[in-house]
C-alpha positions as CSV (number, residue, x, y, z in Angstrom):
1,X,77.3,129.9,56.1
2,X,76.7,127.5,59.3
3,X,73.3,129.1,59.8
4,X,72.0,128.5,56.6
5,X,73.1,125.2,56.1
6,X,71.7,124.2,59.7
7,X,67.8,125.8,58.2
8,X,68.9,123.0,55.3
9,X,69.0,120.4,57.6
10,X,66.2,121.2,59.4
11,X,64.1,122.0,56.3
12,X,63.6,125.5,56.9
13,X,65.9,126.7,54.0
14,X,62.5,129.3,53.4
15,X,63.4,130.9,56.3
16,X,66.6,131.9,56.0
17,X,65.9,134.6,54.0
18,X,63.7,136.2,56.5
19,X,66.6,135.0,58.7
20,X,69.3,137.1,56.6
21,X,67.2,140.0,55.4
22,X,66.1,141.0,58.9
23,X,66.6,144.2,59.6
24,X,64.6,144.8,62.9
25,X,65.3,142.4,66.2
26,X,61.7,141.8,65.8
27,X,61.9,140.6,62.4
28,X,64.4,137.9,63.6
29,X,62.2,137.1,67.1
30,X,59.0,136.5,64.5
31,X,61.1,134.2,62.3
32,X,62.3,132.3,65.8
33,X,58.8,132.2,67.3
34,X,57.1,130.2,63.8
35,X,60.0,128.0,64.0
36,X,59.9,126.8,67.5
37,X,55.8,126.4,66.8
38,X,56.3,124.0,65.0
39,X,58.3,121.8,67.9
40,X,61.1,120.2,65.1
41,X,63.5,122.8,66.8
42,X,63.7,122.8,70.6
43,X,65.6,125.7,71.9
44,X,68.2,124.1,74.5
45,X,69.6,127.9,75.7
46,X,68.6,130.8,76.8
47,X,70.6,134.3,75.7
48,X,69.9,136.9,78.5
49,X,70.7,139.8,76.3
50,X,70.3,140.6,72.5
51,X,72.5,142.9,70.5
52,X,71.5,144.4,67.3
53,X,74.6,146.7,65.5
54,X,74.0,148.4,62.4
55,X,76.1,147.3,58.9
56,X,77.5,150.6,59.5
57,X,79.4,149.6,62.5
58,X,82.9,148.2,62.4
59,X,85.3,146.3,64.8
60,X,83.3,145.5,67.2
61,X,84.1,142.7,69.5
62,X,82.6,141.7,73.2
63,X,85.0,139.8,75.8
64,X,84.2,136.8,77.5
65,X,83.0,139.0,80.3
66,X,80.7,141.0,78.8
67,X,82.6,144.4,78.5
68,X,82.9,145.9,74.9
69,X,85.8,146.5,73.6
70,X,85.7,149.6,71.9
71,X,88.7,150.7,71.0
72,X,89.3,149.6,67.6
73,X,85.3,150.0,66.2
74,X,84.7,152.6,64.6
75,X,81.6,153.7,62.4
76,X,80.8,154.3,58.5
77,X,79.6,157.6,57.7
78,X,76.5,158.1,55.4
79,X,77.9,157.3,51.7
């Protein structure tokens, strides 16, 4: 994976399992908050909105736009 080869790089492979086992946005906004501390990473964008879709979810797929495409995603069911 890109991601994880890019926390190699950087040498923060011991975060990418916090990065990866996330299961809370605020998990992932912890992880991103120790490693811009540190100032070896210097966030260059900004995101102005955060989406956080369960593994149960399927399909889905944003446009350029923003809209969501929702007619192919579907949802698992509890196993």
């Amino acid at each position: 994976m890109a991601l994880s080869a890019l926390a190699d790089d950087l040498g923060f492979s011991d975060s990418a399992p916090a990065i990866f086992g996330a299961t809370r946005q605020e998990d992932l906004f912890e992880v991103e908050r120790k490693t811009v501390a540190s100032y070896r990473v210097i966030p260059v964008a900004h995101l102005p909105q955060v989406l956080w879709l369960s593994g149960s979810v399927h399909n889905w797929q944003q446009l350029v736009n923003g809209a969501w495409q929702l007619d192919q995603l579907w949802v698992e069911g509890a196993r």
